[in-house]
BANU-585995 format. One line per field, with one value per residue (C-alpha): residue number from 1; y, z, x. Coordinates in nm, 3 decimals. Each point is the difference from the previous one (the first is absolute). Layout:
// residues N
seq <- NUM ...
Y <- Y ...
Z <- Z ...
X <- X ...
END
This chain:
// residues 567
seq <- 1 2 3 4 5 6 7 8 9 10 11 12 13 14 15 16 17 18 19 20 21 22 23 24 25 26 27 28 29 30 31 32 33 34 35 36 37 38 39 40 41 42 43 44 45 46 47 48 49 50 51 52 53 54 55 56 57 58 59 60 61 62 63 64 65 66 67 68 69 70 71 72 73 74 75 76 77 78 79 80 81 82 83 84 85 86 87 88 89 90 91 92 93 94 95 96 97 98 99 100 101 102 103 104 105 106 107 108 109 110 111 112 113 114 115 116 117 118 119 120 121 122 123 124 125 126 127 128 129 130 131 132 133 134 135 136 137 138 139 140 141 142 143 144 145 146 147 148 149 150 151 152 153 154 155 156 157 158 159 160 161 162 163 164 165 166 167 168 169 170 171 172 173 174 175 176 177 178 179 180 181 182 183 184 185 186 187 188 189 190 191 192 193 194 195 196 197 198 199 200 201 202 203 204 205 206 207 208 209 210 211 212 213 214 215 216 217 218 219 220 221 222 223 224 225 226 227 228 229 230 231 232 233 234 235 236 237 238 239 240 241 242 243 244 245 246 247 248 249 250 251 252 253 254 255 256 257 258 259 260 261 262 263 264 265 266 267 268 269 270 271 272 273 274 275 276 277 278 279 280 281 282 283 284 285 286 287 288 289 290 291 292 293 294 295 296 297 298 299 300 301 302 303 304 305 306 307 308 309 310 311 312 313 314 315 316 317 318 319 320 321 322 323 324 325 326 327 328 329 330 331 332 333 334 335 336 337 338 339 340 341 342 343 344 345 346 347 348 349 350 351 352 353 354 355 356 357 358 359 360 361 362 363 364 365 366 367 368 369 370 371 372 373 374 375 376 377 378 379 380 381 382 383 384 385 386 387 388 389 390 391 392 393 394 395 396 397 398 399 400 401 402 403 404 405 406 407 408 409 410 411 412 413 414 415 416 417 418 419 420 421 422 423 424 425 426 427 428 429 430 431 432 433 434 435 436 437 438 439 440 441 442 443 444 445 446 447 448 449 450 451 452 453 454 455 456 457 458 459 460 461 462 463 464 465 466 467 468 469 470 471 472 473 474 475 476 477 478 479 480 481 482 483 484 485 486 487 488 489 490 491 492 493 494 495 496 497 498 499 500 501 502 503 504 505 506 507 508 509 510 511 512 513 514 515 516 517 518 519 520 521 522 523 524 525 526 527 528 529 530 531 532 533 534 535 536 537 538 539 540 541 542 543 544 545 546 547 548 549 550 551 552 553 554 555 556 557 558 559 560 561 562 563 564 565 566 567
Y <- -1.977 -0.049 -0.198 -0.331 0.068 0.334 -0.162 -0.258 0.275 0.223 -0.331 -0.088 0.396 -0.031 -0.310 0.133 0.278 -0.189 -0.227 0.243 0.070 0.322 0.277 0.209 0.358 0.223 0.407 0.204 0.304 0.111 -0.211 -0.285 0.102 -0.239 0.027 0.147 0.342 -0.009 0.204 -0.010 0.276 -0.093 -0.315 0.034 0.267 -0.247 -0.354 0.028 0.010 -0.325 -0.164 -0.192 -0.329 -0.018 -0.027 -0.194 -0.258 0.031 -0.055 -0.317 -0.148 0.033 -0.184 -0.350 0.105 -0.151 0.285 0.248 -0.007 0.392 0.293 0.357 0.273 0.421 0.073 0.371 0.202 -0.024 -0.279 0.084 -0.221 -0.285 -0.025 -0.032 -0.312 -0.162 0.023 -0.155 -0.289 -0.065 0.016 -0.241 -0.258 0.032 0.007 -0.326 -0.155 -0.004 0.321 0.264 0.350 0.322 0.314 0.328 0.391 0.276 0.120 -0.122 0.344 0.316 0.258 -0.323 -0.051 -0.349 -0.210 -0.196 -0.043 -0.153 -0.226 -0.130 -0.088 -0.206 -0.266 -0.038 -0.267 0.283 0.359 0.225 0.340 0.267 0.119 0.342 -0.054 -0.001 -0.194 0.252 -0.210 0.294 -0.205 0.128 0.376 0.137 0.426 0.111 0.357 0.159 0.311 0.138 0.320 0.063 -0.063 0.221 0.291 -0.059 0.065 -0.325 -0.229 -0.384 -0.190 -0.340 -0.245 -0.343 -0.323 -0.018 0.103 -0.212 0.115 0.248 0.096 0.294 0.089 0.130 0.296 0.009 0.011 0.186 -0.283 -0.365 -0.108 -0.248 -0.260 0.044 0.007 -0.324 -0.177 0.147 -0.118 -0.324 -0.013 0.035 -0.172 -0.291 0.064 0.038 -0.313 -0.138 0.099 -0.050 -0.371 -0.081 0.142 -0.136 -0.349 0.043 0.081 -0.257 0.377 0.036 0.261 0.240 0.027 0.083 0.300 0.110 -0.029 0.208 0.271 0.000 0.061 0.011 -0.163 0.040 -0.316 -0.045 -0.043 -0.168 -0.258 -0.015 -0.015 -0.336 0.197 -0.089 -0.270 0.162 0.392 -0.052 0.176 -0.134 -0.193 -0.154 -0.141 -0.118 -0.134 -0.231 -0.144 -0.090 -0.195 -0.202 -0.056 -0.010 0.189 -0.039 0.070 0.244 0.258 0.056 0.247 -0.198 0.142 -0.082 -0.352 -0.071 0.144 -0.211 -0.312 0.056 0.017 -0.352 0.035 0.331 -0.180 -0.109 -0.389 -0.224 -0.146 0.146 0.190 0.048 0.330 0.241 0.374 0.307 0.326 0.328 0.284 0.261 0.392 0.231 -0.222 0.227 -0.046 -0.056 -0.212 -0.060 0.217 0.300 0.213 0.308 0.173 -0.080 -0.322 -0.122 0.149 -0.347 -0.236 0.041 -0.343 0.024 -0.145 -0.090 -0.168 -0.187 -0.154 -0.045 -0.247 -0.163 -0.083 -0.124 -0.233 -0.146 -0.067 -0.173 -0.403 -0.010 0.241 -0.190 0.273 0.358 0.185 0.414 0.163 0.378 0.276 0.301 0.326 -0.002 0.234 -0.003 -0.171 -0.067 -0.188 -0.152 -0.140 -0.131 -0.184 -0.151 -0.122 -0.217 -0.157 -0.123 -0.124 -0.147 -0.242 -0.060 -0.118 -0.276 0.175 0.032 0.419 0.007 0.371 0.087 0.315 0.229 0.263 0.174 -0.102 0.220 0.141 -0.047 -0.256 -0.198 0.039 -0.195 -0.269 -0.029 -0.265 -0.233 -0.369 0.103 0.298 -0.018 0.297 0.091 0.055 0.390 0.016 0.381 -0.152 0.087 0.303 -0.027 0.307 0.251 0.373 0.263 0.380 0.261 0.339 0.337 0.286 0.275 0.214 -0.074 0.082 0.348 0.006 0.016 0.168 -0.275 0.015 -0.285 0.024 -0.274 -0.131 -0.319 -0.211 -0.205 0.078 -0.229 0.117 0.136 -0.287 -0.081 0.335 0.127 0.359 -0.052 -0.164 -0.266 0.067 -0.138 -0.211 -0.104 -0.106 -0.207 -0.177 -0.031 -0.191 -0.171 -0.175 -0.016 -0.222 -0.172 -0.108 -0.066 -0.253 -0.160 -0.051 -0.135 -0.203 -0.194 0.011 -0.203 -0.264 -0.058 -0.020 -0.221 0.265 0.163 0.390 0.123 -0.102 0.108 0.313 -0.024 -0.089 0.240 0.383 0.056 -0.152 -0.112 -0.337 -0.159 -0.337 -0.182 0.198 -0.076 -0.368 -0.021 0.230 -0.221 0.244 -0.217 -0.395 -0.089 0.171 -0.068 0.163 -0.038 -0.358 -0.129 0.140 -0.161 -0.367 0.067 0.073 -0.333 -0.237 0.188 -0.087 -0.348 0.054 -0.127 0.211 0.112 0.086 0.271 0.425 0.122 0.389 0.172 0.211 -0.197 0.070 -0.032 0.312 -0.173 0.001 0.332 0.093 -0.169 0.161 -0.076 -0.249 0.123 0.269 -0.231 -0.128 0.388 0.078 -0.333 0.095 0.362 -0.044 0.126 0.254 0.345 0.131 0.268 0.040 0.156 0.374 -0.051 -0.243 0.261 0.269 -0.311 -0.054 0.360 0.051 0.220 -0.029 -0.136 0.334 0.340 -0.002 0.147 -0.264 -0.330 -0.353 -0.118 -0.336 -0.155 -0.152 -0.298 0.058
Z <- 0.746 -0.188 -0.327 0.038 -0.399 0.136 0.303 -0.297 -0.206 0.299 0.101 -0.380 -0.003 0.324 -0.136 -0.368 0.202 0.239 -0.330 -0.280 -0.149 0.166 -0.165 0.241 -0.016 0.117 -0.063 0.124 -0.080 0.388 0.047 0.283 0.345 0.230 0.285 0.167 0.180 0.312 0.115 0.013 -0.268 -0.225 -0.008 -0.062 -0.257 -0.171 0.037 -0.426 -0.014 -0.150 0.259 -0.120 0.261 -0.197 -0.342 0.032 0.243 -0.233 -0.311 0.167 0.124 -0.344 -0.189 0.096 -0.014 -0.284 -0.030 -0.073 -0.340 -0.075 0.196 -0.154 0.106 -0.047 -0.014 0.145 0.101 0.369 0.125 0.080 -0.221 0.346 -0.001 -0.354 0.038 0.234 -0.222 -0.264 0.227 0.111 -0.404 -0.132 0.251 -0.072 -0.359 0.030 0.145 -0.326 0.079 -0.257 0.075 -0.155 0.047 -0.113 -0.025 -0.162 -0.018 0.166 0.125 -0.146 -0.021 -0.044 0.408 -0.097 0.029 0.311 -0.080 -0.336 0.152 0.238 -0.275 -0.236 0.251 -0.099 -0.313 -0.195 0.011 -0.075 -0.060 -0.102 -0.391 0.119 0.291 -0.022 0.141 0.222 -0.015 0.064 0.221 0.390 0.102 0.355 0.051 0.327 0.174 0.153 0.237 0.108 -0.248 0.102 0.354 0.011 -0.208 0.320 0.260 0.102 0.104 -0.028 0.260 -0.061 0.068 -0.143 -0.029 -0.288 -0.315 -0.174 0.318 -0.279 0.201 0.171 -0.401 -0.055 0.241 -0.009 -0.440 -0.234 -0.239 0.000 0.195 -0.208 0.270 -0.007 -0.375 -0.020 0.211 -0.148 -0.348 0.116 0.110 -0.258 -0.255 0.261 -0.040 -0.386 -0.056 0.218 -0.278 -0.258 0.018 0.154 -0.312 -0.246 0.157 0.032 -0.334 -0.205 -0.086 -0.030 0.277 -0.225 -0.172 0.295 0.083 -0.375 0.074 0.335 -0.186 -0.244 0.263 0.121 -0.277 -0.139 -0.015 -0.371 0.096 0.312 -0.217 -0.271 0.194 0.153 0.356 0.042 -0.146 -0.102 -0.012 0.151 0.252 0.364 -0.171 -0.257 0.248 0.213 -0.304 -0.108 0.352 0.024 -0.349 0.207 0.360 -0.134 -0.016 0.324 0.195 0.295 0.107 0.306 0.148 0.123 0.336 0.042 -0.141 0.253 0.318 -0.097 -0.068 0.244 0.323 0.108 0.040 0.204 0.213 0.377 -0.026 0.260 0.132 -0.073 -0.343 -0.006 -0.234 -0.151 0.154 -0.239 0.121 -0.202 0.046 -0.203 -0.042 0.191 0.319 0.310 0.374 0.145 -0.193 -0.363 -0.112 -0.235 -0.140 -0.035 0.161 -0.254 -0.138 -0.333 0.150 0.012 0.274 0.260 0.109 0.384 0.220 0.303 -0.266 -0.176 0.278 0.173 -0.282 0.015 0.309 -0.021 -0.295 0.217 0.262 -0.190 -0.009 -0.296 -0.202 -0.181 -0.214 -0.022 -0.346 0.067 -0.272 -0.046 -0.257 0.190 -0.069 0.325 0.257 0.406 0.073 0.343 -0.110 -0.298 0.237 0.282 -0.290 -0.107 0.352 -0.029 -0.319 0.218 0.298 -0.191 -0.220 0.347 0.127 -0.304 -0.262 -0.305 -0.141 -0.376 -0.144 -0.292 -0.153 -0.167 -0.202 0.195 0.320 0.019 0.288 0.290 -0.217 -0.067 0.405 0.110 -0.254 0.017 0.304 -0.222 -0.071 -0.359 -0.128 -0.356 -0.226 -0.378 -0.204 -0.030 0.339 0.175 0.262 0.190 0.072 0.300 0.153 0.211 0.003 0.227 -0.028 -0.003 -0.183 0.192 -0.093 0.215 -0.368 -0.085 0.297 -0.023 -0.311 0.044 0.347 0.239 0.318 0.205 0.404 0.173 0.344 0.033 0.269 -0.130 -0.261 -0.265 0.133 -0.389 -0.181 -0.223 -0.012 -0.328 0.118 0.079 -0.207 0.138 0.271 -0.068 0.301 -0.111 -0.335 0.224 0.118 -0.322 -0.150 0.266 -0.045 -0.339 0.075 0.230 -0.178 -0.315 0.133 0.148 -0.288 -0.180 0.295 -0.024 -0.376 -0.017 0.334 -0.188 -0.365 0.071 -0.138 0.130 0.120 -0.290 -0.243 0.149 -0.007 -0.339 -0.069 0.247 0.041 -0.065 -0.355 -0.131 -0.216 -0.185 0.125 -0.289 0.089 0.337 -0.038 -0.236 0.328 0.276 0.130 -0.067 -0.036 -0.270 -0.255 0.023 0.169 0.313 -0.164 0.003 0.344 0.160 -0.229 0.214 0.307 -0.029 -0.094 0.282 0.255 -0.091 -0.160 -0.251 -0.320 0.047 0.393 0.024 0.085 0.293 0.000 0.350 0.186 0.011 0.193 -0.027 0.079 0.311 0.071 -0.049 0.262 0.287 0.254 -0.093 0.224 -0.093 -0.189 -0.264 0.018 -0.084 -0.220 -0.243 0.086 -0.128 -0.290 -0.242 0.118 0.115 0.335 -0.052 0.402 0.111 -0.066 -0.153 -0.234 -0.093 -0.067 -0.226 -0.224 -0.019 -0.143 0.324 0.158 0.334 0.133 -0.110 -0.374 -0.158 0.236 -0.215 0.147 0.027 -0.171 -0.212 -0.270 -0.255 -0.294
X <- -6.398 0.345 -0.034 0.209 0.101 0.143 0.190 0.128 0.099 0.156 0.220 0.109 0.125 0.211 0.164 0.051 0.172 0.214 0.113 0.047 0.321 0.165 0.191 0.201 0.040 0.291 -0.044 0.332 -0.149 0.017 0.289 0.067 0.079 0.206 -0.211 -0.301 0.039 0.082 -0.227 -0.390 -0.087 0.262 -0.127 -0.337 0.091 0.241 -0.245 -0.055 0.401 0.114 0.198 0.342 -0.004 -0.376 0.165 0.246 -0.189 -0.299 0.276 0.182 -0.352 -0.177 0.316 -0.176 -0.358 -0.114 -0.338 0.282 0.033 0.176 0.153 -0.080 0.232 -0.097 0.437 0.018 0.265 -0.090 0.263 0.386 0.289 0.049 -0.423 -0.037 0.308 -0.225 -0.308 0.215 0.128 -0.386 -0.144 0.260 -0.065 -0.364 0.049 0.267 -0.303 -0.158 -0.237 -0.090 0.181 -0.078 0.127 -0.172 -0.020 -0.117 0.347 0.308 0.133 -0.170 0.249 0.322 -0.012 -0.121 0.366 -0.105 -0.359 0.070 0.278 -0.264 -0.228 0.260 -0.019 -0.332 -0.126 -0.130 0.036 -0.336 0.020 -0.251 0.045 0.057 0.212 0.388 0.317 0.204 0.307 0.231 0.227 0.057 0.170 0.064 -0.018 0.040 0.002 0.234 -0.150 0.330 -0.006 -0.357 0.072 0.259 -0.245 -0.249 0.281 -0.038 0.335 -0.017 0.254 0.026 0.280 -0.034 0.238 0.133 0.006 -0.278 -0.244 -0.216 -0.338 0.247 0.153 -0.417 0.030 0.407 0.099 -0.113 0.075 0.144 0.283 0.191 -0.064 -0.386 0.040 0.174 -0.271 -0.291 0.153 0.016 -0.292 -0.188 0.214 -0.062 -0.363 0.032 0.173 -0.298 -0.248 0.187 0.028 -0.309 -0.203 0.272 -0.051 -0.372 -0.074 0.298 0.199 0.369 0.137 0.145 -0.363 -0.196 0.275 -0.039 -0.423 0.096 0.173 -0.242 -0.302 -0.262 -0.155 -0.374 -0.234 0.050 0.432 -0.041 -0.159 0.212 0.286 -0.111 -0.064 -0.380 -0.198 -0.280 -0.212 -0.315 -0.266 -0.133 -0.265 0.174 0.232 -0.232 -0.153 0.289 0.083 -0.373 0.028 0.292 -0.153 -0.372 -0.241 -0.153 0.299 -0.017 0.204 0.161 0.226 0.351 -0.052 -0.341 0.057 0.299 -0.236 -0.310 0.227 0.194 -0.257 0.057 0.354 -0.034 -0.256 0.098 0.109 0.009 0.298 0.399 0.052 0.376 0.060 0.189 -0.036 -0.010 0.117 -0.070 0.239 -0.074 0.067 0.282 0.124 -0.059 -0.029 -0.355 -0.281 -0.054 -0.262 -0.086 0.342 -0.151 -0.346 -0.189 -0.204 0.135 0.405 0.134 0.089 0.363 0.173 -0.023 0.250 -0.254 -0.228 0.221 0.171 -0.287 -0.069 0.320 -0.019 -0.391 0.175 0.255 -0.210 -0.224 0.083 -0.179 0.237 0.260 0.143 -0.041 -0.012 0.029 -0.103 0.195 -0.110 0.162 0.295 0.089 -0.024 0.074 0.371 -0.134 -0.337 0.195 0.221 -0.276 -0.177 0.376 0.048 -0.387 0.126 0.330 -0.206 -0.251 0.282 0.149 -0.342 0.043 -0.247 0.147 -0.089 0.005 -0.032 -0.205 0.119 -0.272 0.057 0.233 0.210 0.248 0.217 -0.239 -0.181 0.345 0.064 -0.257 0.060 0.335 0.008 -0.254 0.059 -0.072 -0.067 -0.208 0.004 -0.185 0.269 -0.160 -0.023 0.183 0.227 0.326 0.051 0.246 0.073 -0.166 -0.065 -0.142 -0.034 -0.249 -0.106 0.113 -0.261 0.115 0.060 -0.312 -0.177 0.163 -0.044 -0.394 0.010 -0.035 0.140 0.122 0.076 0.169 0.076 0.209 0.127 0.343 0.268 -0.158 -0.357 -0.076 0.204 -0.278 -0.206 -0.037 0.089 0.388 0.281 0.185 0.279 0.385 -0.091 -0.346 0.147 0.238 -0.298 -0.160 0.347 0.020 -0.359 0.048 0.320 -0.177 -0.310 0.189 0.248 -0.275 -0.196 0.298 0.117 -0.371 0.015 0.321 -0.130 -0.354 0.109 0.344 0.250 0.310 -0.058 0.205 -0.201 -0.370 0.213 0.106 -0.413 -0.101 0.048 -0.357 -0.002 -0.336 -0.007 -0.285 -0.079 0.211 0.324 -0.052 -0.053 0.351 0.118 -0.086 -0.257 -0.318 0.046 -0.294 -0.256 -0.346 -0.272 -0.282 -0.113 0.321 0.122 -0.302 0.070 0.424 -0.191 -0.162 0.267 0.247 -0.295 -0.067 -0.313 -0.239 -0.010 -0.306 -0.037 -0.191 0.147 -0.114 0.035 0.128 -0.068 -0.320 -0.315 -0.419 -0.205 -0.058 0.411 -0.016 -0.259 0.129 0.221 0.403 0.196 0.368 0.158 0.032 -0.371 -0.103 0.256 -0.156 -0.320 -0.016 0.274 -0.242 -0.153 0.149 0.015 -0.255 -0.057 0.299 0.101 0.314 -0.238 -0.236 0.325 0.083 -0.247 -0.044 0.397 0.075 0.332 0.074 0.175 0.031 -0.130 0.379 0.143 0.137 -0.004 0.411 -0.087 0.300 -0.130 0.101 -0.170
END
């Protein structure tokens, strides 16, 4: 028989659990991915991944829970400049909320790559870091190849054509050095970036300006510096700064991972409710946009997720149609890729503001070409000032290897039905008349782009063309350009969505495409209905599938797809 003292003692442990105070725990060391794989092996491979809707949710919902006393952060290099923005948005509020923040590392960029980790952490009350760790504030530098000496050294000939002169991705197989155009953006850029840094840390830490670009030069700085210099707060190991915040939230508190915290005090609100539940939907767009479904970019697990037309319209479209949508918020972390899908996913964004649902974007890291495309026709469009956007152009070409076939004694017999047959083998250089067609694409594609630039964002076509011609801006350029309208990030997207669709500030995300495990084994209705259905998993079935996931190409395997990309 159970004692009753032990069923006592068992019940008094429960509640000391449910009631004691809470320190939450945040370690970046893998980094934060936006969302879960699309496929089923990625997924499960990636389910320890720290998720970023679990952060900031778990952030935002813990700023009025009065058992959460303290928020410990592990600051590692593993988040881009536009994540590491949104972190800071999410650990001020929390910390205006009269909550404990600490940031710590053993070293904030071994090696002086530590610029953007140690910019995350000055948000933070106090800055830990180990005594034999360093600061690498070395401030921010761009190199980039250029393969067109050793291209030409493998008989290999590049043909790209590209509009216009800021359109770079071609200048990689094309220059042997910088064009003055591409170096004029990529200066920009990351002065943009550096002025960024520079006075978030000044203001963070009470510095002048001009002494955190002196403390740049200077770096990276050893612990002994760092501290001196008024960078951290204090030197200390894990267990000393675990120690402190425990003096401060006492000494029983728990700890608690963010993520787990948000899922376990979240459950009731992801639980079906009775009656109508008016919400906002979320829409993840992530990776290079191409036709087809969202899934997998490469053949193998861990390769990163592609943006797929089907799939994200699919979800569009389940949004609209639901009565209980009020506002759409799409988030987009993508280069770009496919004009054609990029432009299918554009054309959802229009219908669904004609259906009356108000589509606010939320710009990741990067959304640029492709990724500005299908945000361009927003209602809002909401950028981190570090945020990789613009990027209005296009460019198409391929890589002619005859030379270097001959050069290693491969042969190549062909039979072809059609002038333009070989367009986009790898074998042939481009005809006078294909280049015709190429140009004329080009044209084509480009005034379009521009033309839907200048209808979604209000301005005349001149100046999208002025801000266009495949120039990349960070988000702050492109909201003094008229490119994005506001700064912020996912959070405060979702807190637009809501207002624009009439609802309360805390009405709950639903994320689409949505379906059970039970949705997913019944037979589809519609195109759309299996298109929402299987959005996150990979067509693994069919041949061209299988050829897929296993990097083989469709055709012959010198044979190159004639896709015109925007990225």
């Amino acid at each position: 028989m159970v004692d009753a003292g032990t069923v006592v003692n068992v019940i008094k442990q429960a509640r000391e659990r449910r009631t004691a105070p809470l320190v939450l725990e945040l370690d970046l060391t893998d980094g934060i991915i936006e969302t879960p794989p699309a496929d089923p092996l990625a997924a499960l491979l990636s389910m320890r991944r720290t998720h970023l809707r679990d952060v900031l949710s778990g952030l935002r919902r813990a700023r009025d829970d009065s058992r959460v006393k303290a928020l410990v952060v592990k600051v590692t290099s593993g988040v881009g400049l536009a994540m590491a923005q949104e972190l800071r948005d999410a650990v001020r509020a929390f910390r205006d909320a009269g909550k404990l923040t600490v940031a710590w590392a053993e070293t904030y960029g071994e090696g002086g790559a530590g610029t953007v980790p140690y910019y995350l952490a000055t948000v933070f009350d106090r800055v830990y870091l180990q005594p034999s760790g360093e600061v690498g504030l070395t401030g921010v530098a761009l190199e980039e190849p250029f393969f067109a000496g050793a291209l030409e050294k493998a008989g290999v000939k590049p043909r790209f054509a590209k509009r216009y002169e800021y359109k770079t991705m071609a200048n990689t197989f094309m220059e042997k050095a910088y064009t003055p155009e591409h170096q004029e953006s990529s200066q920009r850029l990351v002065d943009s970036i550096g002025e960024q840094l520079v006075a978030g840390i000044a203001h963070a830490r009470g510095l002048a300006e001009d002494d955190v670009r002196a403390l740049i030069d200077r770096g990276p700085l050893l612990a002994s510096e760092a501290l001196e210099a008024g960078l951290v707060d204090r030197l200390a190991y894990r267990d000393e700064v675990y120690a402190d915040v425990r003096k401060e939230a006492g000494a029983d508190a728990q700890l608690r991972y963010v993520a787990r915290y948000n899922r376990t005090n979240g459950l009731s609100e992801r639980l079906p409710k009775p009656g109508r539940t008016d919400t906002v939907a979320l829409i993840n767009g992530h990776g290079p946009i191409r036709l087809g479904r969202s899934g997998r970019s490469g053949p193998l697990p861990g390769s990163g997720v592609a943006m797929g037309s089907d799939t994200i319209g699919a979800a569009i479209r389940a949004a609209v149609r639901d009565d209980r949508v009020k506002a759409i918020v799409f988030r987009v972390d993508s280069p770009g890729g496919s004009a054609v899908a990029s432009d299918t996913i554009w054309r959802e964004v229009v219908l669904a503001r004609k259906a009356g649902k108000p589509v606010i974007v939320s710009m990741g890291n990067v959304a640029a070409s492709g990724g500005y495309y299908v945000a361009m026709a927003a209602d809002t469009i909401v950028a981190q000032p570090g945020t990789i956007t613009g990027s209005i152009g296009v460019v198409v070409g391929k890589a002619v290897v005859d030379d270097l076939l001959e050069r290693v004694g491969v042969g190549i017999g062909t039979v072809a039905s059609g002038e333009h047959a070989r367009m986009f083998s790898a074998t042939k250089d481009f005809s006078d008349s294909e280049w015709a067609r190429v140009n004329a694409s080009l044209d084509s594609i480009y005034d379009d782009f521009t033309a839907k630039a200048a209808e979604g964002r209000g301005l005349s076509r001149e100046r999208v063309h002025e801000l266009a011609r495949g120039r990349v801006w960070t988000g702050a350029d492109a909201r003094e350009n008229g490119l994005v309208d506001e700064l912020g990030g996912l959070d405060h997207a979702l807190d637009l969505a809501r207002k624009k669709g009439g609802l309360a500030a805390d009405a709950p995300v639903r994320t689409y495409p949505h379906s059970s495990p039970l949705e997913r084994l019944r037979p589809p209705e519609s195109s759309d209905d299996r298109t929402a259905a299987t959005a996150r998993f990979d067509a693994w079935g069919s041949l061209s599938g299988v050829a897929a996931r296993l990097g083989l190409p469709a055709a012959g395997p010198l044979t190159l797809p004639g896709t015109w990309e925007i990225r």
